[in-house]
ZAKEDREN-390741 format. One record per residue: residue in one letter; x, y, z of N, C-alpha, C, O in turn. Coordinates in steps of 0.2 Angstrom, whole numbers, plus 5000, padded with zeros to 4 digits. Example, Ala and Ser with C-alpha at 12.3 -4.5 7.8 and 13.67 -1.06 7.14 Angstrom:
<recs>
a506649725039506249785039506649845039507149835042 s506449895035506849955036506450005039506750065040 
</recs>
This chain:
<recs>
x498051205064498051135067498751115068499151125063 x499051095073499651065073499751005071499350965071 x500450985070500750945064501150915069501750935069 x500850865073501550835078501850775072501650745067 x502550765077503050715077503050665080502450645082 x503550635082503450585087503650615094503650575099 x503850655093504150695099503650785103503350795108 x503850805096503350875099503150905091503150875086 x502850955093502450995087503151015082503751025084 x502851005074503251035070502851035061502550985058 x502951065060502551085052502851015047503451005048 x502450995042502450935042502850945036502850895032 x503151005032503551025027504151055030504351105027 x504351035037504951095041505351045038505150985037 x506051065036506551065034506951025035507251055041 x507350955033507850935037508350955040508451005038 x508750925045509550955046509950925042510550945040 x509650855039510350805035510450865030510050915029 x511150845027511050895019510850865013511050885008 x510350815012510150795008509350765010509150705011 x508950825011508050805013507850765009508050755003 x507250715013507050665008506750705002506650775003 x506550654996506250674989505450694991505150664995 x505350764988504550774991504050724987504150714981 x503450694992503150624988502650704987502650754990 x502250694982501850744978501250684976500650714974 x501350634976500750584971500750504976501250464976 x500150494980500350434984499850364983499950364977 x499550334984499150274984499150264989499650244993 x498450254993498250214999497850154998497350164995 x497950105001497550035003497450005010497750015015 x496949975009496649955015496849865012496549835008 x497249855016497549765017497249725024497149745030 x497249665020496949615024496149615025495849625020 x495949595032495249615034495149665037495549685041 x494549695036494049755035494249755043494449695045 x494149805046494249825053493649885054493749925050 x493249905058492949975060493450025062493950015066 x493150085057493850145060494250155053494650195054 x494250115045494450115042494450175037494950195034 x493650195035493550235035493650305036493750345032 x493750305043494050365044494750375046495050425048 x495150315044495950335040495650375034495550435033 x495450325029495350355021495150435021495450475017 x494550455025494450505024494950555028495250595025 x495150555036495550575037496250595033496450655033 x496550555028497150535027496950585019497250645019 x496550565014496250625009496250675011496750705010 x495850705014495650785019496250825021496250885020 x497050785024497550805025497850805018498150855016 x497750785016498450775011498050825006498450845002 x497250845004497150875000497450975001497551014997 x497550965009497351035013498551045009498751095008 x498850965009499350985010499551005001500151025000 x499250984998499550984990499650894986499850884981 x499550854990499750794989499050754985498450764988 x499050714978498650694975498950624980499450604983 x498050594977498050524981497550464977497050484975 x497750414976497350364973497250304979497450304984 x496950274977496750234983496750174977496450174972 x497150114980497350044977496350004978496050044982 x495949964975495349934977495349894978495549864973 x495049844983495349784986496049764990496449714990 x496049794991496949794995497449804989497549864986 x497849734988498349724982498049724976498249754970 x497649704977497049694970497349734965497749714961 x497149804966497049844961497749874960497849904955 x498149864963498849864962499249834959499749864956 x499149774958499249694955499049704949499549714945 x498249714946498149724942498149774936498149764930 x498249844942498549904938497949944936498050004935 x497349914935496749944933496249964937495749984935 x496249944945496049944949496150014953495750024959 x496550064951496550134955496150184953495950194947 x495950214960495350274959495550324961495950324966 x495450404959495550444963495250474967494650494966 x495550484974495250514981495250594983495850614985 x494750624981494650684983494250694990493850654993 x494150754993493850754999493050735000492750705004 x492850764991492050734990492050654990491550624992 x492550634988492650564989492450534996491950504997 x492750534998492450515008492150565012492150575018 x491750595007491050655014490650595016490450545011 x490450585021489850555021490050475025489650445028 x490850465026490950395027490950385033490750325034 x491250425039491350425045491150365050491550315053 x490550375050490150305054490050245049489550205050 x490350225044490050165040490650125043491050165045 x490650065043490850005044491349995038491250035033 x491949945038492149915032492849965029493249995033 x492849965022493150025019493050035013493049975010 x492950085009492450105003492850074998492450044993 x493750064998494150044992494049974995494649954994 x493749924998493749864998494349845002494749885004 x494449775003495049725006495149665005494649635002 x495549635007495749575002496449555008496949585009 x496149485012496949455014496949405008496649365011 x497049385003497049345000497749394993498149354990 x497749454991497949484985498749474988498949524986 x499049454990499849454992500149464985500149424980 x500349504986500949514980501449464979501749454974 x501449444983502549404985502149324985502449274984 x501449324986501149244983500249254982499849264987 x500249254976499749304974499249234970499349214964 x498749204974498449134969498249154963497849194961 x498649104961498349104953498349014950498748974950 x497849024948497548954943497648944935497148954931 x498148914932497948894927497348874923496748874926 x497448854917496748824913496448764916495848754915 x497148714920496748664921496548684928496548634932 x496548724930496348734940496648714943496348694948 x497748714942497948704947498248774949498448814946 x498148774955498348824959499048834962499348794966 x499348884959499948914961499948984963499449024962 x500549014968500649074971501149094970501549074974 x501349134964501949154962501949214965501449224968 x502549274964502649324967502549364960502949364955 x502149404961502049444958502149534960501749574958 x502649544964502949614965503049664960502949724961 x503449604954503649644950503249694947503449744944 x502349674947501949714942501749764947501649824945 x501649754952501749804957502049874956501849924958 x502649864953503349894954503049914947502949974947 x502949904943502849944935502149964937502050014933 x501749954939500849994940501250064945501150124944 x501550044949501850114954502350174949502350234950 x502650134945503150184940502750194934503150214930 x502050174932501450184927501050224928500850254924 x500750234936500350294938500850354942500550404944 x501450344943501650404944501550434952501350484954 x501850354955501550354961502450364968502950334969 x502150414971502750414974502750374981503350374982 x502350334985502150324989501750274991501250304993 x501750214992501150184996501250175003501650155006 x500250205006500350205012499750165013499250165009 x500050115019499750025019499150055023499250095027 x498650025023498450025031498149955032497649945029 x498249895038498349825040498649815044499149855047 x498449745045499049705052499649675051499849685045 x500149655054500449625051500649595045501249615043 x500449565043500449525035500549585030500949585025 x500149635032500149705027500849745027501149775023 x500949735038501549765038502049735034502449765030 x502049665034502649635032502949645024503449645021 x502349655020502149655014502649735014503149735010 x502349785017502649865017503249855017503549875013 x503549815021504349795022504849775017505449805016 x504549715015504749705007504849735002505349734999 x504049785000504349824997504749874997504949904992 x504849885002505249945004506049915004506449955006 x506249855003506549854999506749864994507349884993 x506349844989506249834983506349904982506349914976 x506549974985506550024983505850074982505850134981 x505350024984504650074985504650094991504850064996 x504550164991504250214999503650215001503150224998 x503850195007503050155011503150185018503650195021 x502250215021502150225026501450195029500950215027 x501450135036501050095037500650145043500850195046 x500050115041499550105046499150075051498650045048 x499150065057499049985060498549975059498250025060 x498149915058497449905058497249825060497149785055 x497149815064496749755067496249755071496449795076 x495749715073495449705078495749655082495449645087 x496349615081496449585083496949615091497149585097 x497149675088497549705095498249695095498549715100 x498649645090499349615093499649645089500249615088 x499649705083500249735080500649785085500449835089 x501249745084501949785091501849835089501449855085 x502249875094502649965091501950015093501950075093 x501249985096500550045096500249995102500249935103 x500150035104499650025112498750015111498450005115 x498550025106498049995102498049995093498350035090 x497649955090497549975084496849995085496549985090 x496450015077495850045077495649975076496049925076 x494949985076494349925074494449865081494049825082 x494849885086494949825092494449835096494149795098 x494249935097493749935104493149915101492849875104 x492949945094492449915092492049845092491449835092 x492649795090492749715090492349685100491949645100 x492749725106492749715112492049725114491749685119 x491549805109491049805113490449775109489849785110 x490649735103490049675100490249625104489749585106 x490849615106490649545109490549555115490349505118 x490849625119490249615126489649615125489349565128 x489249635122488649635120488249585119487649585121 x488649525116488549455116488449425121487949395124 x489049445124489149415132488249415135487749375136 x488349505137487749505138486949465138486649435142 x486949465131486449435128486349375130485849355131 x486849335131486849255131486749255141486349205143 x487049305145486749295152486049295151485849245147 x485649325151484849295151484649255149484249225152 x484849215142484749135139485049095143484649055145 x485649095146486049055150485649055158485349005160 x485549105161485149095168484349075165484049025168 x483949085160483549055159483448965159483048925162 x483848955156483948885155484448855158484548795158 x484748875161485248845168485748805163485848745161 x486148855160486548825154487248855155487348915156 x487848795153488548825152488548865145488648815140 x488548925143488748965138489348965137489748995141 x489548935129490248955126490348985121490148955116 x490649055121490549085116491449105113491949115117 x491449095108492149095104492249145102491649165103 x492549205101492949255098493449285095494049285099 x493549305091494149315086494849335088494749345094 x495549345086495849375088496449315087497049335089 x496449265084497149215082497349215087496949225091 x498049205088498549175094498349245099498349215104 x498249275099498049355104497549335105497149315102 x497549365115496649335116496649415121496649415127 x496649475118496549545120495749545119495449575124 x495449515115494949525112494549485118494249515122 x494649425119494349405125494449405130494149365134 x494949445133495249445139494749515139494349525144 x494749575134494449635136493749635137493549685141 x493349585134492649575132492349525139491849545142 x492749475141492349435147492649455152492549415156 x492949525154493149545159492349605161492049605166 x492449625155491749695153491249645154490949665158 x491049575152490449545151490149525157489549505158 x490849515162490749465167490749395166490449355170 x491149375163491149285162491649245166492249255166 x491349195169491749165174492149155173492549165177 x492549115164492849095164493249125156492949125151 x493949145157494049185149494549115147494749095152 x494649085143495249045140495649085134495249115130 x496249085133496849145130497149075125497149015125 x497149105122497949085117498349065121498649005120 x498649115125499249135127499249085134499849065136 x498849075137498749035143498248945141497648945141 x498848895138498348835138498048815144498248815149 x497448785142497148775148496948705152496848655149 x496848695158496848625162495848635162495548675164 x495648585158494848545156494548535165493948535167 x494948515168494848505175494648555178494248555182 x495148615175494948685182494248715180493948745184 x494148705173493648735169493048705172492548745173 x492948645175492448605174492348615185491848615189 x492948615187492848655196492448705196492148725201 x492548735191492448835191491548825190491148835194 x491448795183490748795184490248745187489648755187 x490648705190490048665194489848685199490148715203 x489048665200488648695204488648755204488648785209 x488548775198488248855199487948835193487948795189 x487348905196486548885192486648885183486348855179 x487148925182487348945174487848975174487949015179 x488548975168488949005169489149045159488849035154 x489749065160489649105152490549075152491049085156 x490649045147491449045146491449075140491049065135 x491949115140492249145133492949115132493449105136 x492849095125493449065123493749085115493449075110 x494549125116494849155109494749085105494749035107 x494749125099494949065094495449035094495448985090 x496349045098496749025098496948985103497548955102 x496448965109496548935114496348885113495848865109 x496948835118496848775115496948745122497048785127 x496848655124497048625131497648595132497948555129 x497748625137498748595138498648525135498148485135 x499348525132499548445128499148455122499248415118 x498648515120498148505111498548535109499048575110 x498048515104498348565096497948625095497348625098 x498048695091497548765091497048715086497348675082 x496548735086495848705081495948755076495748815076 x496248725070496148745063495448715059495248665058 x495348775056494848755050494948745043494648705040 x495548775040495948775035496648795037496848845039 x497148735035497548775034497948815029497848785024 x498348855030498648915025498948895021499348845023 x499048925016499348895009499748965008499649015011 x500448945004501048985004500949065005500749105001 x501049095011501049165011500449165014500349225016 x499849125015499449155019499249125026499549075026 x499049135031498849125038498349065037497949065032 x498348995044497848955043497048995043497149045040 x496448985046496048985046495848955054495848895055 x495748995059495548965064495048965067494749015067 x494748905070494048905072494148835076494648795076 x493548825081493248765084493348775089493048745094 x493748815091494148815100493448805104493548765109 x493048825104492348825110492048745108491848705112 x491948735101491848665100492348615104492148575107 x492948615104493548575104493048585113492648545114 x493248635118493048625124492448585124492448535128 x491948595122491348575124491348485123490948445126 x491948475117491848385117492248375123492048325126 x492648405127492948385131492648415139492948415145 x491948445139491348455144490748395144490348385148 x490748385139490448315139490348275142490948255144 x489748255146489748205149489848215157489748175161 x490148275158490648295164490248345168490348335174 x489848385166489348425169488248425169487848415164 x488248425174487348425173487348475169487048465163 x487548525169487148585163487348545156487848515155 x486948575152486848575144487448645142487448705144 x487748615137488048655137488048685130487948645126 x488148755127487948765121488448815119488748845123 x488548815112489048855109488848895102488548875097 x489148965105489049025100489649045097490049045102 x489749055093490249065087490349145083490449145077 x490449215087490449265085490449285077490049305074 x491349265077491249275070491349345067491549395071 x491249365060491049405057490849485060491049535058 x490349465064490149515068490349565071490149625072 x491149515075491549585077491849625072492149675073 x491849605066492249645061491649695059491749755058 x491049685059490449745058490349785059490449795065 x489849845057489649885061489849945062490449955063 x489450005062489650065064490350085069490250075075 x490950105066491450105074491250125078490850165078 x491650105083491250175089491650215090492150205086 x491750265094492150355096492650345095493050375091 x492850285099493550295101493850275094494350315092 x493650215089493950205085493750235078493750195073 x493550295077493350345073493950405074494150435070 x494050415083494550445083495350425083495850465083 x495450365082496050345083496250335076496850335075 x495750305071495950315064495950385062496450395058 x495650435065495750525062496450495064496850465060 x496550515069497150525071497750505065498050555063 x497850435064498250395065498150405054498650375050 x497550445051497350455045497850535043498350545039 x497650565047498250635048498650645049498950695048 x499150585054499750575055500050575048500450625046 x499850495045500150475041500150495034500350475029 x499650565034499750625028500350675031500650715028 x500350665035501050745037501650675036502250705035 x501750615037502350565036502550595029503150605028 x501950595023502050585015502250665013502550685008 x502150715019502250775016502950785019503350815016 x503050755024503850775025504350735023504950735025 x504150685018504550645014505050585018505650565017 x504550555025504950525030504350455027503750465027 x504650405025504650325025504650295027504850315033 x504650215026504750165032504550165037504950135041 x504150185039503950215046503150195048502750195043 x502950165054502250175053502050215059502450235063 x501450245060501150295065500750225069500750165067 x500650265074500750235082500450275088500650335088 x500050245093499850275099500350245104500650195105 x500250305107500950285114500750335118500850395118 x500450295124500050315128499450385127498850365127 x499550445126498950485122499150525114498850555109 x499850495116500150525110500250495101500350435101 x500250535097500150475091500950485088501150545088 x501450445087502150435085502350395079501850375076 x503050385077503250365072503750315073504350325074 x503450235072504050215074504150185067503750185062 x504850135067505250095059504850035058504650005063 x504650025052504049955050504349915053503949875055 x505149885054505349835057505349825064505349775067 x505249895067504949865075504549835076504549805081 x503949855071503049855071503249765069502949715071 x503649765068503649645065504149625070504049565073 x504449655072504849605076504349535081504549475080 x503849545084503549505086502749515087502649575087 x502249475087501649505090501649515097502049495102 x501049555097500849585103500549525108499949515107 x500749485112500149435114500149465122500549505124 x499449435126499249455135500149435138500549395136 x500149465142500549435146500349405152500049425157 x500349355152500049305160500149335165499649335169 x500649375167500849415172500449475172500149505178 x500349495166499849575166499149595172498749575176 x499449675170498749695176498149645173497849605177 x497949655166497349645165497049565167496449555167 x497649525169497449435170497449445178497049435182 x498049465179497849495189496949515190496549475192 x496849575188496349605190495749555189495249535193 x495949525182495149445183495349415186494849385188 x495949385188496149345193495749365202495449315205 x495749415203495649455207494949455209494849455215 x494449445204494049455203493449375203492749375203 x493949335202493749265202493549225196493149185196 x493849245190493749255185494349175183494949185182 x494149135182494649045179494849075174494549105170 x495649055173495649045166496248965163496548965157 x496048935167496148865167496948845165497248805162 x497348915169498148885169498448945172499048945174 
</recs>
């Protein structure tokens, strides 16, 4: 089996040129941070399987931070461990965007809630189980988390994981193709209700300030009209595009909002954690009101894209991206997270993967091509 780099083939124990090679990590910890993504599984079992073949013991953190935090919460991962996982959904060690170490809720006796940083117990559970290594697997939030502590003197190797599609530094993450073809599927579904009843369909889709998710899903679905994060949109052009046609399907990310609005939160975020977003297809439809003969109705994704068996591609891209980042632990390179670039899997520094998110470019083939195609996206 070859042992690529970021560059070309090379055995995953070859020798540095510096005169002082990194420390061999021998003993590591893997977690799955944030939310569950399809494809996660087959990090874990990938990333086991290698490191069992390379001499490398592995624990797996439960719930994200969780079991880190708490200290009691590690399990150990052997091969027999992940037989059987490949096609399941979720990930067997659990996840958790809520466990942040650096503002971690906690409640007093009387139920006030604070988020103190609790790294430090981190930092003594890692030097308690005799841990050379944690290797993250999440989105941003997780990345950023890896970063910190990597100051703090812990050695960390990241793994991208969203369906949302906007961690920099990788040309996909896992859990996105799967995320794009529940909600074409939707799409689907909702053409026969919508031509049945002669109805404007709005259907919402995950993906926060990034609208990859809906830009890739209502191109695949065929919907008149995509509304992006990335592109606020004119209620005017929305409402040109579907009139007079017998039924139309708008997909709309959860992050899109109408020029001059605000993005539609459901909660927002409390110290260390991200708002909560939701209503964007509601918000258009108060503002479809009264304005069009069709009835208009709205569908709310949701949960759904995070579910469900992965499909090929992202079973193969967590293998990948699982066995990358065992040959990272076995040549004792850190700070680093694994990455697709164009067929190839690479290694680039966690502080690239944060510099910014990934969002559509307005200019992009992929908004040309629906543009092209007659496809609205109300800016």
């Amino acid at each position: 089996m070859p042992h690529p780099n970021e560059s070309s083939p090379a055995s995953p124990v070859e020798e540095k040129t510096s005169s002082k090679p990194p420390r061999r990590i021998e003993r590591v910890c893997i977690l799955t941070g944030g939310g569950d993504a399809p494809g996660l599984n087959a990090v874990l079992r990938a990333f086991v399987k290698t490191c069992a073949e390379l001499g490398i013991e592995v624990l797996g953190s439960e719930d994200g931070f969780e079991g880190l935090i708490k200290g009691d919460g590690l399990v150990e991962l052997v091969p027999t461990s992940v037989r059987g996982i490949l096609p399941h959904g979720g990930s067997i060690l659990g996840c958790s965007n809520r466990a942040n170490p650096f503002a971690y809720p906690t409640r007093d006796a009387q139920g006030n809630q604070s988020f103190p940083d609790v790294s430090d117990r981190v930092l003594r559970n890692i030097e308690r189980h005799r841990i050379d290594a944690l290797v993250m697997v999440g989105g941003d939030g997780t990345m950023t988390h890896a970063r910190d502590l990597e100051k703090l003197g812990v050695r960390v190797v990241g793994v991208p994981k969203t369906i949302d599609n906007d961690l920099a530094s990788t040309d996909f993450t896992f859990g996105f193709d799967t995320a794009v073809a529940t909600a074409t599927w939707a799409i689907d579904a909702l053409h026969s209700t919508a031509e049945s009843h002669d109805r404007v369909m709005l259907l919402e889709l995950m993906g926060r300030y990034a609208g990859w998710i809906a830009l890739h899903a209502g191109i695949a679905g065929g919907a008149d009209v995509i509304l992006l994060p990335e592109l606020p949109y004119d209620v005017e052009r929305v409402i040109t595009k579907v009139r007079g046609r017998a039924f139309s399907i708008i997909v709309v990310g959860e992050g899109a909002r109408p020029k001059g609005g605000e993005t539609s939160v459901i909660e927002q975020g409390s110290k260390g954690h991200l708002p909560r977003l939701g209503g964007a297809a509601y918000q258009l439809a108060q503002l479809l009101e009264g304005r069009l003969s069709h009835e208009v109705r709205v569908t709310v994704l949701g949960h759904l894209q995070r579910g469900g068996s992965p499909s090929a591609f992202d079973r193969l891209l967590g293998t990948r991206f699982g066995v990358h980042a065992a040959y990272l632990c076995a040549r004792g390179e850190t700070g680093r997270m694994v990455a697709l670039r164009g067929h190839d899997i690479v290694t680039v520094p966690l502080e690239d993967a944060l510099q910014r998110p990934k969002l559509v470019p307005s200019d992009g083939d992929l908004v040309n091509t629906a543009r092209a195609i007659g496809i609205e996206f109300g800016g």
